[in-house]
N, C-alpha and C positions, 0 to 999 in steps of 0.2 A: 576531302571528299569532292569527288566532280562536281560541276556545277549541273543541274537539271532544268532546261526550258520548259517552258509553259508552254503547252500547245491551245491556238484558242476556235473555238468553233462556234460559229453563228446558231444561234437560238433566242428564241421571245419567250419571257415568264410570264405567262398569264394564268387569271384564275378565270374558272371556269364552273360555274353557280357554287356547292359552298366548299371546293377544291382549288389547290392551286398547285404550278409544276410547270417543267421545261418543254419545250416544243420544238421538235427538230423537223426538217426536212431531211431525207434520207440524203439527199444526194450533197447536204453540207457535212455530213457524220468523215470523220476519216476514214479512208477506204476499207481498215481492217475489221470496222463498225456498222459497212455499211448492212452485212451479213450476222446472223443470228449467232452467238457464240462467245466466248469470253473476253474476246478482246471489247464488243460492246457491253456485256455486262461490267466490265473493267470501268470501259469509258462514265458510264453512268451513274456507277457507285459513285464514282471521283468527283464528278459534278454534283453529286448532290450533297456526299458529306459522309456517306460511309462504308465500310460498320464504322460507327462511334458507339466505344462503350462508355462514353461520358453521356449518351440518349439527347445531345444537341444538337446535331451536325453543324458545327459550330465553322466548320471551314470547307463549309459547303453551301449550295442551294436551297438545299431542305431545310425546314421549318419545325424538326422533332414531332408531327402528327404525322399518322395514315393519313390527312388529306391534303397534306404539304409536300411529302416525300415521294412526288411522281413525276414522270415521264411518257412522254408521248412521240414516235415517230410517224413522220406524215410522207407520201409521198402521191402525185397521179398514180390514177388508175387504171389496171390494164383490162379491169373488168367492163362487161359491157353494163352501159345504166348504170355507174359508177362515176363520179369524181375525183375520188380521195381515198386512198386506202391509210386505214389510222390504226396503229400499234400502239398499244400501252404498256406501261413496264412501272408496277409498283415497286418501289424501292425500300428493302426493307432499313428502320434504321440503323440495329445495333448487332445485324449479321452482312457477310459479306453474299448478298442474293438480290437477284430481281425477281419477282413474280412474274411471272407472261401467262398466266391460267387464265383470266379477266376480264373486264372491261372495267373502265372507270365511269359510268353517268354521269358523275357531276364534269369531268374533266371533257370529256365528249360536247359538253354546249362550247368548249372553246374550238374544240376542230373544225366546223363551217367557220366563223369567221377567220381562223388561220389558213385555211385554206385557200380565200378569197383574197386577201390581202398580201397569200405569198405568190401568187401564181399557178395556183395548183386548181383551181376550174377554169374554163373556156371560156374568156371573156365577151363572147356572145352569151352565156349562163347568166353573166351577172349584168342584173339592170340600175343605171345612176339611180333612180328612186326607187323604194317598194322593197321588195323582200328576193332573194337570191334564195333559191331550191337547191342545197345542196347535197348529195348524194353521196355519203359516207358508208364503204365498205369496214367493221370490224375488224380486222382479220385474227383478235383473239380467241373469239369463239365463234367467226365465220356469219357475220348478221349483218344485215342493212339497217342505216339509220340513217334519216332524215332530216336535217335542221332548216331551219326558217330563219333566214340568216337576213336583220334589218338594213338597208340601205340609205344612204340619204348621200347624194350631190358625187355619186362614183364612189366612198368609200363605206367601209362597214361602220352601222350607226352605232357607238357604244353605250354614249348618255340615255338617260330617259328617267322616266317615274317607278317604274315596275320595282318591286320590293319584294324580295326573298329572306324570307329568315334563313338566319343564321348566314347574313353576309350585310356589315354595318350600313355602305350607302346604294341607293338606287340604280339604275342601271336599265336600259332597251333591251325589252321583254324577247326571247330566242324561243322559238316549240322546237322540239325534240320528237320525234316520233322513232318510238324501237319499235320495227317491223317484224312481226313473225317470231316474239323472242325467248320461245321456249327451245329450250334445246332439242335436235332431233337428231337422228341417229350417223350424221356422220362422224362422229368420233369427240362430239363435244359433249358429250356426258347423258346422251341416252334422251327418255323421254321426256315430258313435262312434270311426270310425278315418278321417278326412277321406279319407284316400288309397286306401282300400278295404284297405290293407295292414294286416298284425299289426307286421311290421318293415318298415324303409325303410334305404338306403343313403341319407342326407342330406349334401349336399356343402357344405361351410361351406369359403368363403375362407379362407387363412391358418390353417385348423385344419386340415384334410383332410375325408377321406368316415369319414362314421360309421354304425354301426349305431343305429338307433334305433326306438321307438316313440310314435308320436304319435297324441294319442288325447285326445276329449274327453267325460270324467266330475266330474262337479265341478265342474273349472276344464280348461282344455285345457294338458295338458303335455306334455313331450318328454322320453325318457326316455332315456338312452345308458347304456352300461356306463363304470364309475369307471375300469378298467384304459385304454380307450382314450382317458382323458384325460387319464392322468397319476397317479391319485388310487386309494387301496384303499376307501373308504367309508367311514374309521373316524375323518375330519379334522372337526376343531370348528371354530366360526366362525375363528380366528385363522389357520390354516394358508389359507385361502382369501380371505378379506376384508383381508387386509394384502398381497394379492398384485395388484399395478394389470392386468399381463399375464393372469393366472390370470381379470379380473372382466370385462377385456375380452374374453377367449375367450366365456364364457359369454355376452354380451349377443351376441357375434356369433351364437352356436347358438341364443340366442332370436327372433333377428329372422330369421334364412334359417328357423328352423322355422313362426315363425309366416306366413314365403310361403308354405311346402310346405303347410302347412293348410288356407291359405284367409282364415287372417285378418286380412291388409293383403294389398293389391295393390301397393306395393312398397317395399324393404329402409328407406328414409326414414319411413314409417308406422311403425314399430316403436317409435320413440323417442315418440309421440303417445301408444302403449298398453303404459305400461310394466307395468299388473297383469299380466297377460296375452300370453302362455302363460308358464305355468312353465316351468324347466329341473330335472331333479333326474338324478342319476347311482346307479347300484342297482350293488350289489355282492352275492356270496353271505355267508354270516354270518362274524362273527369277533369276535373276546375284544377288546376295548377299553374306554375309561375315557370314562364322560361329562362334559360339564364341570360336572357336581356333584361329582364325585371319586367316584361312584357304578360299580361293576366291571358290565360290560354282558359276559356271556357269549356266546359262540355258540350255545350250546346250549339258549340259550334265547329265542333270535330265529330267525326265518325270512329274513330281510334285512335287509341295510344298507342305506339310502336317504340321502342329504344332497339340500337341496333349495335352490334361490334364488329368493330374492323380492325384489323392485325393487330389482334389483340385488346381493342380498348374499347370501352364506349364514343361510339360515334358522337361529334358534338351538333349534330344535325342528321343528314341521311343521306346515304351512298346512294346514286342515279341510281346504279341498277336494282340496289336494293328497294328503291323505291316504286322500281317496275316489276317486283316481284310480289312487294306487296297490290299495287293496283291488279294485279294478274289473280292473287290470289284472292281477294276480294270480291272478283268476278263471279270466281267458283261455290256458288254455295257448299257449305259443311267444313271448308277448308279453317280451320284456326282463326285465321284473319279473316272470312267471310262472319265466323259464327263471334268473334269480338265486337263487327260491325253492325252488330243485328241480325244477320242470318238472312237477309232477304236478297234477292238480285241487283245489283248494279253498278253501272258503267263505270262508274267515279267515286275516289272515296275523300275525304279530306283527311288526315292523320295528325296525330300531334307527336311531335319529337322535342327532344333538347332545347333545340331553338326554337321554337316555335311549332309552325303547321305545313303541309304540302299537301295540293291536294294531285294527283294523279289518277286516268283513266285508263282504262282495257278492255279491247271487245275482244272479251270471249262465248265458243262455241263448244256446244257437246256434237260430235259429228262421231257417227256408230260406234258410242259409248263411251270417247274417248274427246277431250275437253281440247281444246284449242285457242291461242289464242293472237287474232289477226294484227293486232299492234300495241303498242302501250304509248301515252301521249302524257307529255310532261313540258312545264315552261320554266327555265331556265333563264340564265344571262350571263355574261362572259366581257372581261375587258382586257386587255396588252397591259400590262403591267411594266414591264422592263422589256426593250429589244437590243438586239447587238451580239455579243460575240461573250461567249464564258469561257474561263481561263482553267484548264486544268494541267498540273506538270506531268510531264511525256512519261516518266520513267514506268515502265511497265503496263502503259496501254497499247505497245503495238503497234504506234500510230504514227503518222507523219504530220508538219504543220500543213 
C-alpha cells in the first residue's frame, strides 16, 4: 500500500463557555475547503474523528459530545458594521455529516476573541486596555452578534474570577449580545412562533398530544412541560441518556416539531438535520443537586429547563438555546414564561445540569406580533491548543 501524507492545517482548540472545538480561519482551510461542499465536509469530519462507530472519536479532535464535536470558520468581513463572519459546522459523531442549519452559543463567546488575536478586526477596533466591540456576522442563520471581548496590556484578557457552571475553572467574564434573534422571513425558518401560536397542541405518534411552544430565537426549539413526559426537571445527563426508550421519545418530538415548524417537509428530513430544532422540557423551580455536587435551590432560580442536543441530554445549555429560553420567558403564556411564574420579565435565571444561567431579552408586542430586540448572555472563552492539526490527504481533495 502507498504511503499517505498528512496534510496539516493551522487551527486553535478552544473552548468557548461550556463547548469546545476547532477554529479556522478560511483562508488557512485548503483551497478545495475553502468553499462550501464535500471536499470541506471531508476535511472536517477528519479532524474531528468521524463517523466513529466506536462513539469516541478516538483519532481525532472530538471529544464523543455534542459540545466537543465542533467547528467553526472565521474569516473578515465584507459586510458593512461587521468584523468577522463566523460559520459553524456541528460535527456529527457516529455519521459521516456536518450540520450547517445553526449556530452554536456557547462556541460563539470564542469567536471575538479569535478574531482579535488572529487578525481578523482593525487594529484601531481593538484598545491595549478595556474591552474590544466585536462585530460578528452569523452567517448560519444570517444574525449579528456582539461580544465584549476583555483586553488587558494589547492582548485578549483570558484569566479572571467569573464562574460559569458547568465549566471546572474561572475564567474573564465575555457579554454576548444576540441581536434581533428571531428568525424572520428571509429563508431561515419563518417567523418568531412558526405557527402564529404562543402554545400548540403537537401530536407525536407513540407519545401523545402535548402542550407545547415552538419558537424560533437563537436556535428553533420546542419546548414541553417535564410533567407531561414523565420527568420533574431536576434529572442529570444519566437519568435520561442511559434511557434507549426515554432518547427515542425525544427524537420522535424533534422530528413531528420540526414538521410543525416548517423545517422539513417530511418526518425522514429530520434524521439529515440533526442540529436543529432543539427539544428542551421546563419545569417550575425546585431544590436539587448539580452534577458538581453543587445544592441548586429553588429560591434561587426562576426555572428548571433540561435541554437535548444531537440527541442527548445536554450536560449544561446550548447558547442559543439559552437565548431561546430568555426570549421566551419574555413572552408571557409561552411554556417557559408560564413555568417562571407567568408574570413579565427581562431576565430569568434557570437551572440546568450544571448548575444555573441566568439570561436576558427585551421583548416587544408590536401590532400583535412579539418581537424581540436582543438577548444578552455572559460567557467566557480560553485558547486551549494552537498550531497546526494533522489530517492524512487521502481523499480530502486537498493540497499541503
Amino acid at each position: 500500500m502507498a504511503h499517505v501524507p498528512q496534510i496539516r492545517v493551522p487551527a486553535t482548540y478552544m473552548r468557548g463557555g461550556t463547548s469546545k472545538g476547532l477554529l479556522f480561519r478560511l483562508q488557512d482551510l485548503p483551497a478545495a475547503a475553502q468553499v462550501p461542499g464535500k471536499a470541506r465536509d471531508a476535511l472536517l469530519l477528519r479532524v474531528i474523528g468521524s463517523p466513529d462507530p466506536y462513539g469516541k472519536q478516538i483519532d481525532g479532535m472530538g471529544g464523543a459530545t455534542s459540545s466537543t464535536s465542533k467547528t467553526a470558520i472565521l474569516s473578515r468581513s465584507s459586510r458593512p458594521d461587521h468584523d468577522v463572519d463566523y460559520l459553524f459546522g456541528q460535527v456529527s459523531i457516529d455519521k459521516a455529516f456536518v450540520d450547517w442549519s445553526g449556530n452554536c452559543g456557547n462556541l460563539s463567546a470564542a469567536v471575538g476573541p479569535f478574531a482579535v488575536s488572529n487578525g481578523l478586526v482593525e487594529a484601531s477596533r481593538v484598545p491595549q486596555d478595556g474591552v474590544a466591540t466585536v462585530r460578528i456576522w452569523q452567517a448560519n442563520i444570517g444574525k449579528t452578534i456582539i461580544a465584549q471581548v476583555p483586553m488587558s496590556g494589547g492582548a485578549v484578557q483570558e484569566t479572571g474570577d467569573f464562574e460559569l457552571d458547568g465549566v471546572t475553572f474561572p475564567a474573564a467574564e465575555l457579554q454576548l449580545e444576540f441581536i434581533d434573534p428571531a428568525a424572520d422571513e428571509d429563508g431561515t425558518g419563518g417567523a418568531m412562533f412558526p405557527t402564529g401560536n404562543l402554545v400548540d397542541e403537537l401530536e407525536v405518534p407513540g407519545v401523545g398530544t402535548l402542550t407545547a411552544t415552538l419558537i424560533n430565537a437563537g436556535i428553533p426549539t420546542i419546548f414541553v412541560n417535564a410533567k407531561a413526559i414523565g420527568y420533574t426537571g431536576t434529572e442529570l445527563q444519566d437519568a435520561v441518556n442511559g434511557d434507549a426508550r426515554a432518547l427515542a421519545m425525544f427524537e420522535a418530538i424533534r422530528a413531528h416539531g420540526a414538521l410543525r415548524m416548517g423545517l422539513i417537509r417530511n418526518i425522514e428530513e429530520a434524521a439529515r438535520r440533526q442540529h436543529t430544532p432543539k427539544v428542551a422540557y421546563v419545569a417550575a423551580p425546585a431544590d436539587y443537586v448539580a452534577s458538581s455536587g453543587k445544592h441548586i435551590a429553588a429560591g434561587d432560580i426562576d426555572l428548571l429547563v433540561r435541554a437535548m442536543s444531537m440527541g442527548k441530554l445536554h450536560h449544561a445549555m446550548m447558547g442559543t438555546a439559552a437565548v431561546a429560553i430568555g426570549t421566551a420567558a419574555a413572552i408571557p403564556g409561552t411554556l417557559v414564561n408560564l413555568a417562571a411564574g407567568g408574570s413579565a420579565r427581562a431576565a430569568v435565571r434557570f437551572g440546568h445540569p450544571s448548575g444555573t444561567l441566568r439570561v436576558g431579552a427585551e421583548a416587544r408586542q408590536v401590532d400583535g406580533q412579539w418581537t424581540v430586540t436582543k438577548a444578552v448572555m455572559s460567557r467566557s472563552a480560553r485558547v486551549l491548543m494552537e498550531g497546526w492539526v494533522r489530517v492524512p490527504a487521502e481523499g480530502l481533495l486537498a493540497e499541503d
